[in-house]
N, CA and C atoms as a LAMMPS dump frame, in Angstrom:
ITEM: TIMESTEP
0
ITEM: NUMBER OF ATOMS
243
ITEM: BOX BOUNDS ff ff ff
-5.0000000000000000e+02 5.0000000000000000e+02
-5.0000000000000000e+02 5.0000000000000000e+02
-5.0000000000000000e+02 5.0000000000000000e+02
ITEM: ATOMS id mol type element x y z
1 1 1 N -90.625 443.326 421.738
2 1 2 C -90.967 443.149 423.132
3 1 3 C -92.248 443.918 423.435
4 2 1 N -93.253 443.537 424.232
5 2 2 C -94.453 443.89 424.283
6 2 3 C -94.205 444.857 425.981
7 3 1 N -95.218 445.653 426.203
8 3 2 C -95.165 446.787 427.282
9 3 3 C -95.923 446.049 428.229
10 4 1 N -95.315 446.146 429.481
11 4 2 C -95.65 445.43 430.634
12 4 3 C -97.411 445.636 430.703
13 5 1 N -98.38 445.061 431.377
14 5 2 C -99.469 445.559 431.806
15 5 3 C -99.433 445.856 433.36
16 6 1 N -98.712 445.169 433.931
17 6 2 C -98.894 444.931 434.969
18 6 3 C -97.853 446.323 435.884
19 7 1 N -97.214 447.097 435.523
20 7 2 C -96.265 448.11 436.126
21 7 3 C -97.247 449.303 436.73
22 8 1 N -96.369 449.426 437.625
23 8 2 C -96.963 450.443 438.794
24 8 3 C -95.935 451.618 438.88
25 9 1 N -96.444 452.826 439.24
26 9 2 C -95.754 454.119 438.951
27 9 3 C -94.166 454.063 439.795
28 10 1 N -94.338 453.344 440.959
29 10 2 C -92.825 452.867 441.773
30 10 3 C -91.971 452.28 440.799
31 11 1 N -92.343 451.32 440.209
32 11 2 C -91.377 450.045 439.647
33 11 3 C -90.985 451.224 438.78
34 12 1 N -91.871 451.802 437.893
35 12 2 C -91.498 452.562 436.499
36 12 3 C -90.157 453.349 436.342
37 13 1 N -90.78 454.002 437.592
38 13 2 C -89.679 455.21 437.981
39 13 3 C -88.451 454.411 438.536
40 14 1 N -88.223 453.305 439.226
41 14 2 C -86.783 453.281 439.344
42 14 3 C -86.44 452.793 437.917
43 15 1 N -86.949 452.004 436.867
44 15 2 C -86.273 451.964 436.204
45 15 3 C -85.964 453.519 435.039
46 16 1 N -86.314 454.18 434.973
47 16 2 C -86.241 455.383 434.391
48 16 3 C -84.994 456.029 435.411
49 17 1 N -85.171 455.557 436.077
50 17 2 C -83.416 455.387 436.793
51 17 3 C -82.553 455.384 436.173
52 18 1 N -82.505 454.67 435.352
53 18 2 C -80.829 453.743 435.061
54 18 3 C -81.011 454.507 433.61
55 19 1 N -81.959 455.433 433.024
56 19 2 C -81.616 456.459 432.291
57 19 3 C -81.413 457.767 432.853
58 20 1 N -81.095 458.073 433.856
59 20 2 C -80.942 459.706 434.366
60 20 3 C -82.246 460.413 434.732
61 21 1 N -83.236 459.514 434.973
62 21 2 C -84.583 460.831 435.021
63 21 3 C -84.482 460.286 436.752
64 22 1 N -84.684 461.523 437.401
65 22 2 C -84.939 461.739 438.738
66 22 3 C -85.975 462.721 438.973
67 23 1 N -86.893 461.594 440.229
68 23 2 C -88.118 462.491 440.491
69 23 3 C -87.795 464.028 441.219
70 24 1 N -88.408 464.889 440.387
71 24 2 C -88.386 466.538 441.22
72 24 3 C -89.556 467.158 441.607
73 25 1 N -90.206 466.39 441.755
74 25 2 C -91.622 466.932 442.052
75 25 3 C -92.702 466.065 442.082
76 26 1 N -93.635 466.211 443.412
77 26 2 C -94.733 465.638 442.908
78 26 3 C -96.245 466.448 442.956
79 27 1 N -97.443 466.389 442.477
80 27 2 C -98.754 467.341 442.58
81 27 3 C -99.678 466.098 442.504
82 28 1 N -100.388 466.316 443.585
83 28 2 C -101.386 465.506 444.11
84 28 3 C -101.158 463.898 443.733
85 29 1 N -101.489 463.129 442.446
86 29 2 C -101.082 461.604 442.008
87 29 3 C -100.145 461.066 440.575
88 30 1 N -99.529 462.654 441.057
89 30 2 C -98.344 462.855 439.681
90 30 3 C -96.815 463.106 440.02
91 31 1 N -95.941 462.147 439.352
92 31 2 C -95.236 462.866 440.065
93 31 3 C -94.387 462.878 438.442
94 32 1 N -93.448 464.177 438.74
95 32 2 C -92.61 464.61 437.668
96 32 3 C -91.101 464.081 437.775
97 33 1 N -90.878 464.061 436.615
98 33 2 C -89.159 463.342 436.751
99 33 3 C -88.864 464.321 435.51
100 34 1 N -87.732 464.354 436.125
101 34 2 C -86.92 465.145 434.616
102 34 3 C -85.369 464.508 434.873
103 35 1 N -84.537 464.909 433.388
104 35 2 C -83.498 464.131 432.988
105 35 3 C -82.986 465.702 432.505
106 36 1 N -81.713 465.656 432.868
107 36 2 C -80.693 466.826 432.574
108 36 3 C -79.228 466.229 432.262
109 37 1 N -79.138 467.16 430.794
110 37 2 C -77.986 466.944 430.073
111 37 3 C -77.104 468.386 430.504
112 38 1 N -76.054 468.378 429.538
113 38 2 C -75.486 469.773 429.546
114 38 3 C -76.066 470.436 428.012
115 39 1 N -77.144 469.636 427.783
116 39 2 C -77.4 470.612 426.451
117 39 3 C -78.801 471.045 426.775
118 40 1 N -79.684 469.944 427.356
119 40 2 C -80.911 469.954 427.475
120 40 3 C -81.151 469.325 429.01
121 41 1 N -83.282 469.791 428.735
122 41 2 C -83.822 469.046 430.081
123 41 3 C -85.096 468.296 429.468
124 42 1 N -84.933 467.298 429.153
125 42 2 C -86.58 466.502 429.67
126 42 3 C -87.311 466.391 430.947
127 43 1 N -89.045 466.995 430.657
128 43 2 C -89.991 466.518 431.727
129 43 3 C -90.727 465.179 431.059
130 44 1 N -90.887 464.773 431.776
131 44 2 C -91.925 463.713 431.922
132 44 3 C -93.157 464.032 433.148
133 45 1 N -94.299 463.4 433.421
134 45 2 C -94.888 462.874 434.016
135 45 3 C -95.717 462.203 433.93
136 46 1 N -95.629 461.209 435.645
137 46 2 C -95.909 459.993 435.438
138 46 3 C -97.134 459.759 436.339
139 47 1 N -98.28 459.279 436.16
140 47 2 C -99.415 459.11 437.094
141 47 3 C -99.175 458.084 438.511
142 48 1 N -99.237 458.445 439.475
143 48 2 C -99.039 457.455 440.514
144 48 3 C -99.923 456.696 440.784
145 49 1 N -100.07 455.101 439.559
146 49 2 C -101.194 454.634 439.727
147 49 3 C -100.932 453.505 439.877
148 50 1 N -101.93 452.245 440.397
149 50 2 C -101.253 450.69 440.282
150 50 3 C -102.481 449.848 439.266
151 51 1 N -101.758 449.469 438.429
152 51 2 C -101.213 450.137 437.563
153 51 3 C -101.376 450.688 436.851
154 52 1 N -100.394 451.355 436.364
155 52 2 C -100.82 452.549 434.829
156 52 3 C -101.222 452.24 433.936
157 53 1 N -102.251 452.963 432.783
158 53 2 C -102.662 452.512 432.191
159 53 3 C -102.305 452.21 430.574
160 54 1 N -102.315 451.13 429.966
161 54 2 C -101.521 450.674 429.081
162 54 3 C -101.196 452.328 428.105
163 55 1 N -102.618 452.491 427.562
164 55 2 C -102.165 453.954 426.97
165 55 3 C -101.261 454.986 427.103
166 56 1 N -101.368 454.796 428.235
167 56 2 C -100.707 456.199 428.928
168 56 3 C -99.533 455.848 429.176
169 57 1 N -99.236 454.585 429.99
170 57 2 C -97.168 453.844 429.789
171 57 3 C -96.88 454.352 428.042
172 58 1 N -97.841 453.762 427.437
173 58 2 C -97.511 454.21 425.908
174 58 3 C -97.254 455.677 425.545
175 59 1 N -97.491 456.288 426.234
176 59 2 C -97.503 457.482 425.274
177 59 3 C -96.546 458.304 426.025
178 60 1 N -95.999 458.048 427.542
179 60 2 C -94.682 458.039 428.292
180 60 3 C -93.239 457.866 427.179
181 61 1 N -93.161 456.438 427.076
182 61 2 C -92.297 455.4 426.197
183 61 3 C -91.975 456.263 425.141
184 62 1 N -93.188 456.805 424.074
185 62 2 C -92.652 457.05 422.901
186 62 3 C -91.862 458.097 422.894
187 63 1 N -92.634 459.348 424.208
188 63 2 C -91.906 460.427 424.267
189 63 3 C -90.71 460.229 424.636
190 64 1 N -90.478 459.168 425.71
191 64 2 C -88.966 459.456 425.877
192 64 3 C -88.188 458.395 424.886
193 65 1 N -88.814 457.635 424.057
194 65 2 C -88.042 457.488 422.441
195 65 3 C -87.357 458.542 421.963
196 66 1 N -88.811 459.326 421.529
197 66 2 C -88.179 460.65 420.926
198 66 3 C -87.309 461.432 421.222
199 67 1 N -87.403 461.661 422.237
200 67 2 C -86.083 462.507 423.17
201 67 3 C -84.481 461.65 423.048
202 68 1 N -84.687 460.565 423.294
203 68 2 C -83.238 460.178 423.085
204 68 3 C -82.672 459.694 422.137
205 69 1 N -83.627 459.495 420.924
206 69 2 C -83.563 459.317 419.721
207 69 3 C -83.459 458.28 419.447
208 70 1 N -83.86 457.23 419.998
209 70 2 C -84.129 455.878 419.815
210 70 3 C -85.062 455.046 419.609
211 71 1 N -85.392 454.031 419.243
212 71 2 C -86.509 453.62 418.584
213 71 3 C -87.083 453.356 420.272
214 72 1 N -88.611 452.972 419.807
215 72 2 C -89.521 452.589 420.839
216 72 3 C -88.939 451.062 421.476
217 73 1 N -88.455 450.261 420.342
218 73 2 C -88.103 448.897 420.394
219 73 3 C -86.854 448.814 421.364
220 74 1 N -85.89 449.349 420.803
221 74 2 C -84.525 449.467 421.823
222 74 3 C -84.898 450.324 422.85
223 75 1 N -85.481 451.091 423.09
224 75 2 C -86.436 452.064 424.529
225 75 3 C -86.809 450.937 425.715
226 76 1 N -87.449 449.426 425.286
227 76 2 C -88.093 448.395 425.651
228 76 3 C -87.201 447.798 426.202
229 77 1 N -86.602 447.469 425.347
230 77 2 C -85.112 446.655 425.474
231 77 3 C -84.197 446.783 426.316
232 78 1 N -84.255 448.678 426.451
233 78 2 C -83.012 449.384 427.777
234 78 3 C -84.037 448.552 428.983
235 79 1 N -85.19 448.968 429.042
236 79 2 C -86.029 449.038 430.407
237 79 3 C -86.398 447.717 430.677
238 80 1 N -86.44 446.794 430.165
239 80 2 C -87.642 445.776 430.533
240 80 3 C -86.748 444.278 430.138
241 81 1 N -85.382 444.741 428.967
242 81 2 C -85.139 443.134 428.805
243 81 3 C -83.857 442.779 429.48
């Protein structure tokens, strides 16, 4: 599955929803989301832009691959299919 071009920092974030990240902050055209376990905390942040830029959705994505230990592909798959 290929990464949207067209997503805007609103749409993103609700779907980063339906994995546990809730926005806690924002600084000037950023806003931060973090995800809390009982073991751990992921930050993220996300540029409040329309839209974001392919790179940068990319390099979002992989991190929170890494964090949940799932491939980039099934990462796609939770969010987008």
């Amino acid at each position: 599955m290929k990464i949207p071009r067209d997503l805007n920092a609103i749409q993103f974030i609700k779907l980063l929803g339906s994995l546990n990240y809730e926005e806690t902050r924002q600084s000037g055209s950023h806003k931060r989301l973090t995800r809390k376990t009982s073991v751990s905390e992921h930050h993220i942040t996300i540029p409040n832009h329309d839209p974001i830029k392919l790179g940068t959705l990319n390099n979002i994505l992989n991190d929170i691959s890494l964090h949940l230990n799932i491939s980039k592909k099934d990462l796609l798959e939770k969010l987008f299919g």
